[in-house]
DRENDO-341253 format. One record per residue: y, x, z of N, C-alpha, C, O, CB in turn; residue in three letters. Coordinates in steps of 0.1 Angstrom, whole numbers, plus 5000, padded with zeros to 4 digits. Atoms other than C-alpha are relative to their C-alpha. Glycine has a CB too. Layout:
<sites>
SITE / n_v / n_u / n_w / ca_v / ca_u / ca_w / c_v / c_u / c_w / o_v / o_u / o_w / cb_v / cb_u / cb_w / r
SITE / Y / X / Z / Y / X / Z / Y / X / Z / Y / X / Z / Y / X / Z / ALA
...
</sites>
This chain:
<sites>
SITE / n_v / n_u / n_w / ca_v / ca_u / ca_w / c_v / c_u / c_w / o_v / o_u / o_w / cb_v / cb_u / cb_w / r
SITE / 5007 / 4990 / 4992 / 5511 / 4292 / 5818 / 5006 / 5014 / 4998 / 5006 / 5022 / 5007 / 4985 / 5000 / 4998 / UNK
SITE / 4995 / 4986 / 5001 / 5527 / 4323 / 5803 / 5012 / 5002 / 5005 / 5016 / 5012 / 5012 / 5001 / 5005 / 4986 / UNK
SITE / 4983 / 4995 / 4990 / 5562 / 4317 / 5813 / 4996 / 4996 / 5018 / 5005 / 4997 / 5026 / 5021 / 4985 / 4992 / UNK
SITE / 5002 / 4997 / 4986 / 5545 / 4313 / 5848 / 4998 / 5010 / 5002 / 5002 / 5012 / 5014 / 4991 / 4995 / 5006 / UNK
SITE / 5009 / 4989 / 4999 / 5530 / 4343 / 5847 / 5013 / 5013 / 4996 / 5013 / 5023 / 5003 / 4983 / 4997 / 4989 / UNK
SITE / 4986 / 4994 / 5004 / 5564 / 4362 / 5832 / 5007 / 4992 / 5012 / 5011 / 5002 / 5018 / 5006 / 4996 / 4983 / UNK
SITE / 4988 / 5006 / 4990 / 5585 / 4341 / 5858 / 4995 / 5008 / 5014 / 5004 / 5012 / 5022 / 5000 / 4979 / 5002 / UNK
SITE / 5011 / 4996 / 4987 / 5557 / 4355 / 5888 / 5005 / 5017 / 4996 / 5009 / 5023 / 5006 / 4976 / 4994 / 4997 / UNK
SITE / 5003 / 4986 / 4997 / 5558 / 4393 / 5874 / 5014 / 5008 / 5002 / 5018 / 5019 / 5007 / 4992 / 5005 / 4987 / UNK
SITE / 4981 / 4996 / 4996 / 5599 / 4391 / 5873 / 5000 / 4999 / 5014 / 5000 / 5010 / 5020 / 5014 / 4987 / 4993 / UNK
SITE / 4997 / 5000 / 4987 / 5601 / 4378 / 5909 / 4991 / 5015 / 5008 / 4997 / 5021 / 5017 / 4996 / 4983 / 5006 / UNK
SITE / 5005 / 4992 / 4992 / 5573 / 4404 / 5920 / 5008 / 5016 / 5000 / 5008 / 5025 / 5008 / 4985 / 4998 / 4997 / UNK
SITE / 4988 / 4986 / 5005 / 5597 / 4433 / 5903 / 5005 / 4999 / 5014 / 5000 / 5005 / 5024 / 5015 / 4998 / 4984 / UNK
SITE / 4988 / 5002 / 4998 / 5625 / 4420 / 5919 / 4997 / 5004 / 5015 / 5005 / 5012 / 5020 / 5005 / 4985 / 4995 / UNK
SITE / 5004 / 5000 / 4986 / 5605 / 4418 / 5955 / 4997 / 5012 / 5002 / 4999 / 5017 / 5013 / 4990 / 4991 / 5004 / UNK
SITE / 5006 / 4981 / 4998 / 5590 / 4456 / 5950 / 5015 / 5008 / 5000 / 5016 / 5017 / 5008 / 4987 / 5008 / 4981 / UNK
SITE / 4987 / 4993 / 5002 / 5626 / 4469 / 5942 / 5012 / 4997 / 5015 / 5019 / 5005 / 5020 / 5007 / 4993 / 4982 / UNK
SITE / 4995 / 5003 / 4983 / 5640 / 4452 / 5977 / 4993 / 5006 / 5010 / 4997 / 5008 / 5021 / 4999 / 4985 / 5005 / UNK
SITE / 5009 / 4989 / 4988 / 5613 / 4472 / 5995 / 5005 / 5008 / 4996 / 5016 / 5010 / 5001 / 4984 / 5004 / 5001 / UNK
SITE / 4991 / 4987 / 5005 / 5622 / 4502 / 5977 / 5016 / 5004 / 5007 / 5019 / 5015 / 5011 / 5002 / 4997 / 4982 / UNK
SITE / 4990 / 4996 / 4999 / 5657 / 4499 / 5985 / 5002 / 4998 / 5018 / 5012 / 5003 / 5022 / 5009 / 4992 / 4989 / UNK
SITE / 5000 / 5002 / 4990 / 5650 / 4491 / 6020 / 4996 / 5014 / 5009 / 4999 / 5021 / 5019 / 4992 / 4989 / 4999 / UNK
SITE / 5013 / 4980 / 4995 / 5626 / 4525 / 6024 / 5009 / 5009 / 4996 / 5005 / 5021 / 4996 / 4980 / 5005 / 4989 / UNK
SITE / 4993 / 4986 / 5000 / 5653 / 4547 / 6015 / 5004 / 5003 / 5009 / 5012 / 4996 / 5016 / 5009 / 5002 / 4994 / UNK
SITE / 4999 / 4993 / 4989 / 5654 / 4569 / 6037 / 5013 / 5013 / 4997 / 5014 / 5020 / 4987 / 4984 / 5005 / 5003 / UNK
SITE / 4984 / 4987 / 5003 / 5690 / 4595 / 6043 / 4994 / 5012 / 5007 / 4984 / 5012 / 5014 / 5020 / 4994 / 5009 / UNK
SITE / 5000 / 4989 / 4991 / 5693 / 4629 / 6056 / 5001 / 5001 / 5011 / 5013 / 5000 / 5015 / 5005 / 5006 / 4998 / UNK
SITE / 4995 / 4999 / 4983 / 5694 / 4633 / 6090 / 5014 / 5011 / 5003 / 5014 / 5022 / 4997 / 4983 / 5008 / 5010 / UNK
SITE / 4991 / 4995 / 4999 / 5726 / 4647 / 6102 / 4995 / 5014 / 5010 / 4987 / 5013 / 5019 / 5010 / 4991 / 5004 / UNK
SITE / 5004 / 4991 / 4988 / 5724 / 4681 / 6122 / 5011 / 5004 / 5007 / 5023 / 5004 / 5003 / 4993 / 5013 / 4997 / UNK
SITE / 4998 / 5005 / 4992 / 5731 / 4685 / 6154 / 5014 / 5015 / 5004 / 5011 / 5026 / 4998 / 4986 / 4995 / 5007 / UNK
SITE / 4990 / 4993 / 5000 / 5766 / 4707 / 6167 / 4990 / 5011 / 5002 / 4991 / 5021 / 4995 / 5011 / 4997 / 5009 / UNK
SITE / 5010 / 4983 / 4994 / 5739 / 4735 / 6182 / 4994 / 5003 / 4988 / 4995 / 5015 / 4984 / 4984 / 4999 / 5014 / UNK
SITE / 5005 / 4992 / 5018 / 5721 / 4738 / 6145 / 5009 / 5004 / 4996 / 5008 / 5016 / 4995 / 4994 / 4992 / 4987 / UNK
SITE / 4990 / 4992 / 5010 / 5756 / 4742 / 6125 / 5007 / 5010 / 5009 / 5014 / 5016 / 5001 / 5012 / 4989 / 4993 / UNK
SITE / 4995 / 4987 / 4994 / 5771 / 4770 / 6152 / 4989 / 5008 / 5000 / 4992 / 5020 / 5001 / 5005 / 4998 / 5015 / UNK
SITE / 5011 / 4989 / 5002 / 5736 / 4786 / 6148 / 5002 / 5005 / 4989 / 5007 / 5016 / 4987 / 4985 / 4996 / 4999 / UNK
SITE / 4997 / 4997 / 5011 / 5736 / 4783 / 6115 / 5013 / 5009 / 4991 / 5013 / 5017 / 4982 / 4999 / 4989 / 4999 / UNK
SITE / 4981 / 4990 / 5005 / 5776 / 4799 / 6108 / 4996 / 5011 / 5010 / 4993 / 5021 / 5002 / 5022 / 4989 / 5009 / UNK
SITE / 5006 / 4988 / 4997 / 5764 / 4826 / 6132 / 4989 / 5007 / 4994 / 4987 / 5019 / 4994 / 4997 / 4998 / 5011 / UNK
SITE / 5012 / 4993 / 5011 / 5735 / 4832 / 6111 / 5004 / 5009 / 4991 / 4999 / 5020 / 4988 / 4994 / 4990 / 4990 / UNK
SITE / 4995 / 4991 / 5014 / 5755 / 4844 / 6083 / 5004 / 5012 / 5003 / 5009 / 5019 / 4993 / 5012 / 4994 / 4992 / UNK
SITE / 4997 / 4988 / 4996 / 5761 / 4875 / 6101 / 5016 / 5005 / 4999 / 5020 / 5017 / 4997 / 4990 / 5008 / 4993 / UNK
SITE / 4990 / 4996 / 4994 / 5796 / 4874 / 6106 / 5003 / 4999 / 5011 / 4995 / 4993 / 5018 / 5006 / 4998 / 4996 / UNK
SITE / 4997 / 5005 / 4985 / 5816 / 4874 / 6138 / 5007 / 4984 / 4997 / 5009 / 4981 / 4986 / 5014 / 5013 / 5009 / UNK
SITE / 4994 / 5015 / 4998 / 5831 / 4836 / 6147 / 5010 / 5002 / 5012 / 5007 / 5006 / 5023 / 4987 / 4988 / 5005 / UNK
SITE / 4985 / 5001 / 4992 / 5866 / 4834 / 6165 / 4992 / 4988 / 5012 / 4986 / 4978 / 5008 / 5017 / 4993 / 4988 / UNK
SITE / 4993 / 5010 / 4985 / 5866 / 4813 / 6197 / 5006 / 4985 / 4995 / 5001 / 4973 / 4994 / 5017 / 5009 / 5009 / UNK
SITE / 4995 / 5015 / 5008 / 5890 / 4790 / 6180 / 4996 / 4992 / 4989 / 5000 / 4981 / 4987 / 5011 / 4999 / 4996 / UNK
SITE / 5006 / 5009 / 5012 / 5871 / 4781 / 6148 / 4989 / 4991 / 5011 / 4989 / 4979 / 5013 / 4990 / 5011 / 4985 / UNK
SITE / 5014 / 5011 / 4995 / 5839 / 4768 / 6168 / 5003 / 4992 / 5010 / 4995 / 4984 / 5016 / 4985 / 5009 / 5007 / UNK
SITE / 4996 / 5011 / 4991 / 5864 / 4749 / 6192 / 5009 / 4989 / 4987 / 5011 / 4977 / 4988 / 5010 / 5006 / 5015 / UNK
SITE / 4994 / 5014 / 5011 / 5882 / 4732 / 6160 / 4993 / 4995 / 4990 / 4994 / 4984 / 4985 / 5012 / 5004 / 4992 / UNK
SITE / 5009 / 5005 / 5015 / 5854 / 4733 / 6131 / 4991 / 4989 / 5006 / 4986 / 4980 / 4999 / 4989 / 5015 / 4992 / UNK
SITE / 5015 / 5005 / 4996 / 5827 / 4718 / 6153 / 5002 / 4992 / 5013 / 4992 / 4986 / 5019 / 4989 / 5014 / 5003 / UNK
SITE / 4993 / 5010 / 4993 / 5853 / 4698 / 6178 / 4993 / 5001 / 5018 / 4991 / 4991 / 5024 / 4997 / 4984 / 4992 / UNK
SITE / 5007 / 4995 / 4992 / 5836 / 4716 / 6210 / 5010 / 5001 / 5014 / 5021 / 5006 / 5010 / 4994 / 5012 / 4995 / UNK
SITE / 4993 / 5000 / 4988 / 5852 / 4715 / 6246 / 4999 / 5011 / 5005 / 5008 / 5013 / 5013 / 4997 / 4991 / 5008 / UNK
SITE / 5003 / 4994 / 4992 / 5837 / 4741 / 6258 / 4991 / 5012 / 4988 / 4979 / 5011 / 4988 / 4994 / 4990 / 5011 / UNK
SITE / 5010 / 4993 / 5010 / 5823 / 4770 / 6228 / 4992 / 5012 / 5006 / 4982 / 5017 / 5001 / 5009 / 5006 / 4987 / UNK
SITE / 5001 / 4991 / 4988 / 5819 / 4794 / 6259 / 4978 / 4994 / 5004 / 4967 / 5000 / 5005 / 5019 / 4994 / 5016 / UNK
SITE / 5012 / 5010 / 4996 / 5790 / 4763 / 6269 / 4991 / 5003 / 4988 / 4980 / 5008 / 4990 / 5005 / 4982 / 5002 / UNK
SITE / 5012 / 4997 / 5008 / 5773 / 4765 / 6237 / 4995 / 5007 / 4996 / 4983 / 5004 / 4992 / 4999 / 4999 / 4994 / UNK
SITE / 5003 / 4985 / 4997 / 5771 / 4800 / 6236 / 4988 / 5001 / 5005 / 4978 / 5005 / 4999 / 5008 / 5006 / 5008 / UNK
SITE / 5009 / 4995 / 4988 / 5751 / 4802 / 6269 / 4988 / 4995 / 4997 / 4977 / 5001 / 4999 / 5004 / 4995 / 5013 / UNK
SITE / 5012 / 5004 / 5001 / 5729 / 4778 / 6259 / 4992 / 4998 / 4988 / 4981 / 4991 / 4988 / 5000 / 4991 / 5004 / UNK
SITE / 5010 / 4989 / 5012 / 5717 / 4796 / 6224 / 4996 / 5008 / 5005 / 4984 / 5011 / 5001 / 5005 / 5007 / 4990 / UNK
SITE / 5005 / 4988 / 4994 / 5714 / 4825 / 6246 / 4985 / 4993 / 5008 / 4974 / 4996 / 5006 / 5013 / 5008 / 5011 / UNK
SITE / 5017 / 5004 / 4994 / 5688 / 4802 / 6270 / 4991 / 4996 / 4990 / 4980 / 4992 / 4994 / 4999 / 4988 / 5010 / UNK
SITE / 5014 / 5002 / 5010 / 5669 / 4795 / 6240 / 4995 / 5010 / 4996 / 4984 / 5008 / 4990 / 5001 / 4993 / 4987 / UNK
SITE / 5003 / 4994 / 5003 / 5664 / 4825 / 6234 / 5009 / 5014 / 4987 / 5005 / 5026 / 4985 / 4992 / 4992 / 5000 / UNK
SITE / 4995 / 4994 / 5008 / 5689 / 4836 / 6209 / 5008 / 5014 / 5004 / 5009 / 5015 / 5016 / 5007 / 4991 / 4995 / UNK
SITE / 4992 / 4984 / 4997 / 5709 / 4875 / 6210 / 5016 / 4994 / 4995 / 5020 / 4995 / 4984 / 4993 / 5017 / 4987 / UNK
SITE / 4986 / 5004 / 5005 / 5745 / 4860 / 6208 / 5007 / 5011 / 5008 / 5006 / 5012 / 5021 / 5007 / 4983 / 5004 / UNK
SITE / 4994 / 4993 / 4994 / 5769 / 4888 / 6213 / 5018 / 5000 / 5004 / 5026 / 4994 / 4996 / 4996 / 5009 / 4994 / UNK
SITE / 4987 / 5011 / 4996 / 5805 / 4881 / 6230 / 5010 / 5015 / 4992 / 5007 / 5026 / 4996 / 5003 / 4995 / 5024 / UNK
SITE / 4987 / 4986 / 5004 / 5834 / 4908 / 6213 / 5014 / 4990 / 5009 / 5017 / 4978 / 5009 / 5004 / 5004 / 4974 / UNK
SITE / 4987 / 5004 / 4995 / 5867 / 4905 / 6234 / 5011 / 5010 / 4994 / 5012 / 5021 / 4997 / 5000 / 5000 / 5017 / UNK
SITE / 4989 / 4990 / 5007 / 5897 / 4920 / 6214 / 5009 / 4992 / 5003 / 5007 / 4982 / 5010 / 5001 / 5004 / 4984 / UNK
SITE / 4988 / 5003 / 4994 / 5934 / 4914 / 6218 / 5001 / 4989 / 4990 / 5008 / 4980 / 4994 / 5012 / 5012 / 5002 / UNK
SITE / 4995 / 5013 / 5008 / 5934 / 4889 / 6190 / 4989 / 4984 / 5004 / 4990 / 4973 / 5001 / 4998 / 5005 / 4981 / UNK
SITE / 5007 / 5015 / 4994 / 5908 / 4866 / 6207 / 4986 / 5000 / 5004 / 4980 / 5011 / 5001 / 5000 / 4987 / 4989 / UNK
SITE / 5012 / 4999 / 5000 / 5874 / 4858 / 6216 / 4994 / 5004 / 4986 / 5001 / 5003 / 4976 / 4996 / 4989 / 5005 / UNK
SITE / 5005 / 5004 / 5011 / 5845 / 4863 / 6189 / 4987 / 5002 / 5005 / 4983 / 5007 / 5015 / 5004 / 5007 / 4988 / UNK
SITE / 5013 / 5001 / 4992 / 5809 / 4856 / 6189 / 4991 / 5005 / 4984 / 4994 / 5000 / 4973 / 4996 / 4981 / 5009 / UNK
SITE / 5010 / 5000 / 5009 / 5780 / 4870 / 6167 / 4988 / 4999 / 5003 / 4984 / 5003 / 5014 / 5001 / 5009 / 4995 / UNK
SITE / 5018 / 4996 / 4996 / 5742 / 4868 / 6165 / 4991 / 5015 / 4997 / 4990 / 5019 / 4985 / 4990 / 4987 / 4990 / UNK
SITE / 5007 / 4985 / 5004 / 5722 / 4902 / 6164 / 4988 / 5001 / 5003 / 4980 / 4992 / 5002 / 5005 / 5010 / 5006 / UNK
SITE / 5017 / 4998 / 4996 / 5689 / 4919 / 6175 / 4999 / 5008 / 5011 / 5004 / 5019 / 5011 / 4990 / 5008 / 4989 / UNK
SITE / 4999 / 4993 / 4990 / 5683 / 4930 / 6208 / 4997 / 5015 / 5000 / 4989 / 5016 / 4991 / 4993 / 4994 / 5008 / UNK
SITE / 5003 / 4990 / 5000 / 5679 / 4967 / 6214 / 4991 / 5004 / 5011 / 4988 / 4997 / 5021 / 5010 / 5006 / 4998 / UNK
SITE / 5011 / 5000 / 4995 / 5653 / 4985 / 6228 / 4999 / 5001 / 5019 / 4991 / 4997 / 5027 / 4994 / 5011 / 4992 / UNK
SITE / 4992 / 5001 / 4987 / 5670 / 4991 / 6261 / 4998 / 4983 / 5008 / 4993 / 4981 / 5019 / 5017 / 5004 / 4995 / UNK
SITE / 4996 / 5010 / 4992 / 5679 / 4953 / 6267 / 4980 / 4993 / 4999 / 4976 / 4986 / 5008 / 5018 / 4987 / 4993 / UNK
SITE / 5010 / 5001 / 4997 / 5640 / 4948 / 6258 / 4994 / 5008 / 5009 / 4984 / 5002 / 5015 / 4995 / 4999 / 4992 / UNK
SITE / 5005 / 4991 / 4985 / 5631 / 4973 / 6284 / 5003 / 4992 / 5013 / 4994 / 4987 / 5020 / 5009 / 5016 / 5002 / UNK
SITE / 4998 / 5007 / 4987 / 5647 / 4957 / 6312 / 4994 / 4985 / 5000 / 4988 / 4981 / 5010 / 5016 / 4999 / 5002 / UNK
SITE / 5010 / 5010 / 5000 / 5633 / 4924 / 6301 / 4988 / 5000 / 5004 / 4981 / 4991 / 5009 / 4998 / 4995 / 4991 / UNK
SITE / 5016 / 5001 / 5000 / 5599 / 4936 / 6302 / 5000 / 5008 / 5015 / 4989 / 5008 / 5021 / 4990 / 5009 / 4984 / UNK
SITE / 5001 / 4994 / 4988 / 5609 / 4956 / 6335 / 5002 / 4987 / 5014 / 4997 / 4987 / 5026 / 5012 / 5011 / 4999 / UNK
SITE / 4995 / 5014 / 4994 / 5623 / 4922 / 6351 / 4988 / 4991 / 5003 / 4984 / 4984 / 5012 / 5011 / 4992 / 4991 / UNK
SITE / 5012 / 5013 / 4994 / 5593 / 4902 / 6345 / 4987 / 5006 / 5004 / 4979 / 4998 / 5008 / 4995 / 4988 / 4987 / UNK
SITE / 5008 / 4998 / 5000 / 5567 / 4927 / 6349 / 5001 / 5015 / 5010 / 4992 / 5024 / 5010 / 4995 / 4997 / 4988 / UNK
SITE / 5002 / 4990 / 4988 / 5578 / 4952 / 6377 / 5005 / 5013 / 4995 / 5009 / 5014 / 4983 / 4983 / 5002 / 5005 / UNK
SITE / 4996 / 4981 / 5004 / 5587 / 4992 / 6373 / 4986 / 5007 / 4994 / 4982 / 5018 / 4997 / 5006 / 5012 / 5019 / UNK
SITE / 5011 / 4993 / 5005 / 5556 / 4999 / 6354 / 5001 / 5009 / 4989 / 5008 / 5004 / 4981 / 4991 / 4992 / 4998 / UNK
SITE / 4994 / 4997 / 5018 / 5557 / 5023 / 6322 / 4996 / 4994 / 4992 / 4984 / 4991 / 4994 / 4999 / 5013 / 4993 / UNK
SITE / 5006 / 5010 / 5009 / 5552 / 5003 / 6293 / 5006 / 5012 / 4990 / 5012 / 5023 / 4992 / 5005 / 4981 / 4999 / UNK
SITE / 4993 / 4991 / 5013 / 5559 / 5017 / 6256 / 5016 / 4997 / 4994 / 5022 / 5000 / 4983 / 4990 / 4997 / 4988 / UNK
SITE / 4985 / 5001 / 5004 / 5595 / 5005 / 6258 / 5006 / 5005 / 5014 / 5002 / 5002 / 5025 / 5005 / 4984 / 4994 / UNK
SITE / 4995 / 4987 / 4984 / 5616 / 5030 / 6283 / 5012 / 4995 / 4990 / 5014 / 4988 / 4980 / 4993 / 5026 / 5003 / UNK
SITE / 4986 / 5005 / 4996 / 5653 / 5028 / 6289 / 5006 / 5012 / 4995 / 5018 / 5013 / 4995 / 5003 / 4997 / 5016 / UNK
</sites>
């Protein structure tokens, strides 16, 4: 009865440790629009050609636009050595016209 009972608590190990290894769960990978957020985050500028070779992008012009429709301040620099792209903070100006755009020529406490 004991080496039943030792033979029963080995197999039930053995069976808890196959769940275990089953339920591991990995990192989720993130997605090209998180890691070009993210490298823009760090507050430098980003060349044109890194975020079409680092991040294998057809189009870095495309992903741009559509950080900007989420909401993000991505700013475009054009110099003779190439595109570049940074993230910033809008000024009070480009929030003026926003708030003039959606809400008419009224005065608010942000003027132009």
């Amino acid at each position: 009865m004991r080496y039943f009972k030792l033979l029963m608590s080995r197999m039930f190990n053995l069976k808890q440790l196959k769940e275990k290894e089953e339920n591991i769960m990995a990192r989720k990978t993130l997605s090209k629009k998180v890691k070009v957020l993210n490298l823009l985050s760090k507050g430098e500028p980003v060349s044109w050609k890194v975020l079409r070779s680092r991040f294998d992008l057809t189009s870095p012009r495309a992903m741009i636009d559509q950080l900007r429709s989420e909401g993000n301040m991505v700013y475009i620099n054009k110099t003779d050595k190439g595109t570049s792209y940074r993230l910033g903070t809008p000024t009070k100006s480009i929030i003026a016209a926003g708030i003039r755009k959606l809400y008419g020529p009224f005065k608010y406490a942000y003027s132009a």
